[in-house]
N, C-alpha and C positions, 0 to 999 in steps of 0.2 A: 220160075222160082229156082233160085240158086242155091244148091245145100253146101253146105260149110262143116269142115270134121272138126270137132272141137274136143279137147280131151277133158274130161268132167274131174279127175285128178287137181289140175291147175284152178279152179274156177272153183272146189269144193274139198282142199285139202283135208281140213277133218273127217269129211264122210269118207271120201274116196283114197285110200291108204297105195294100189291101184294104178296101174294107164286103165282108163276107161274110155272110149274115143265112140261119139255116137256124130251122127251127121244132123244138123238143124238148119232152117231157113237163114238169108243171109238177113233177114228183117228182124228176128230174134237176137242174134249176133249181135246187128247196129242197138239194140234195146241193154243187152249184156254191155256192151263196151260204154255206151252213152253213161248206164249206173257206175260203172267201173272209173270211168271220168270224172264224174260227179263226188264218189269217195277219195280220188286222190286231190280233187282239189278242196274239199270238206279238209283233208289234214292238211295243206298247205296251208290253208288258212290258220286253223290253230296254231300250227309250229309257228304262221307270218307273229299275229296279234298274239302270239303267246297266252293262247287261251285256255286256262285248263278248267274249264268249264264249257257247259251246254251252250252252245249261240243261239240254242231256240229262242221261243215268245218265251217271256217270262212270267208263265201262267201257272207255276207250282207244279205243274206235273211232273215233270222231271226229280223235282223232290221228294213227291209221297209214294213217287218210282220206288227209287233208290231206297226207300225205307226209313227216312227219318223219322222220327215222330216224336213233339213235343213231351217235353216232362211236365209230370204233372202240375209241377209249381205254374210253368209258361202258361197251361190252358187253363188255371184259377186266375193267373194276371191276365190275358185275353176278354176272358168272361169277364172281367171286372171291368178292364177298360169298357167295353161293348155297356157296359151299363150304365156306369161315369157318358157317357157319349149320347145317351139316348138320354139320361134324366139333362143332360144339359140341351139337348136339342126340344126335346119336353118343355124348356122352359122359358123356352122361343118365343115370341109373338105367331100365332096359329099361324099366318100368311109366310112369313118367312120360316119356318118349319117346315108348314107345307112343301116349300120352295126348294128346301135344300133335298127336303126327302127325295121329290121329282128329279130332282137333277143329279143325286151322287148315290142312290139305292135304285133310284128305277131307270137313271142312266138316261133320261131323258134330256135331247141338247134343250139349250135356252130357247130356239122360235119355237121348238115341240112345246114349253111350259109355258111360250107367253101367245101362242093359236091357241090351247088348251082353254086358258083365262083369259085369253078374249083384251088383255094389255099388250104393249109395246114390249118389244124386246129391251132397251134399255130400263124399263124400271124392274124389270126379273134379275138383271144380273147385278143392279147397283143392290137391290134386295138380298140376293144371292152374297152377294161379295159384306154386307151389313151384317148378314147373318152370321158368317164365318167370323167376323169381327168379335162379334159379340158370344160366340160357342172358344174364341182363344180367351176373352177376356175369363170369362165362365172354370174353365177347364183349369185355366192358372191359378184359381184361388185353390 
């Protein structure tokens, strides 16, 4: 094992005000330097795409981080759309209701909903795709 003097100063300026200088594995190092790699190319990339924004998954976390949070107006239009959305899936034909529910609420792909019921995959997604049809047609009045 090969120790490595590393000054905790350079690597933790806010804490260490400080020369601090302790000796660690060189396998620790390659783990520090590897992160330290990985953050400057995380901002090359922003500065490249001129990102000023999260390049994470865009899963909302990042925003109920940060603290946002709807006005009240937005979460009575939400709740309303959500309602508009369901009375018109409501008023479905039950099989194609059924259908959509399985596929865009329970996230199940099309062979999951058409093994499930025991049909073909093409008559689940012409179904599927009829549905939606018929939930814009609905929506638009």
């Amino acid at each position: 094992m090969i120790l490595m003097e590393v000054n905790l100063r350079e690597l933790y300026p806010d804490i260490y005000q400080k020369d601090v200088h302790v000796d660690i594995p060189s396998e620790i190092m390659e783990v520090i330097s590897a992160a330290q790699r990985a953050d400057i190319a995380y901002e090359r990339k922003m500065y490249r795409y001129n990102a000023h924004y999260s390049l994470d998954i865009q899963d909302g976390l990042e925003h109920e981080t940060l603290g946002f949070s709807l006005t009240p107006e937005a979460v009575v239009e939400q709740r309303q759309q959500r309602e508009w959305l369901l009375c018109a899936v409501m008023s479905l034909p039950p099989v194609q209701a059924r259908r959509l529910y399985a596929r865009f609420y329970l996230g199940m792909s099309v062979a999951e909903i058409a093994e499930a019921e025991g049909v073909g995959r093409v008559r689940i997604s012409s179904s599927i795709r009829r549905g939606i049809q018929r939930l814009m047609v609905i929506l638009e009045r």
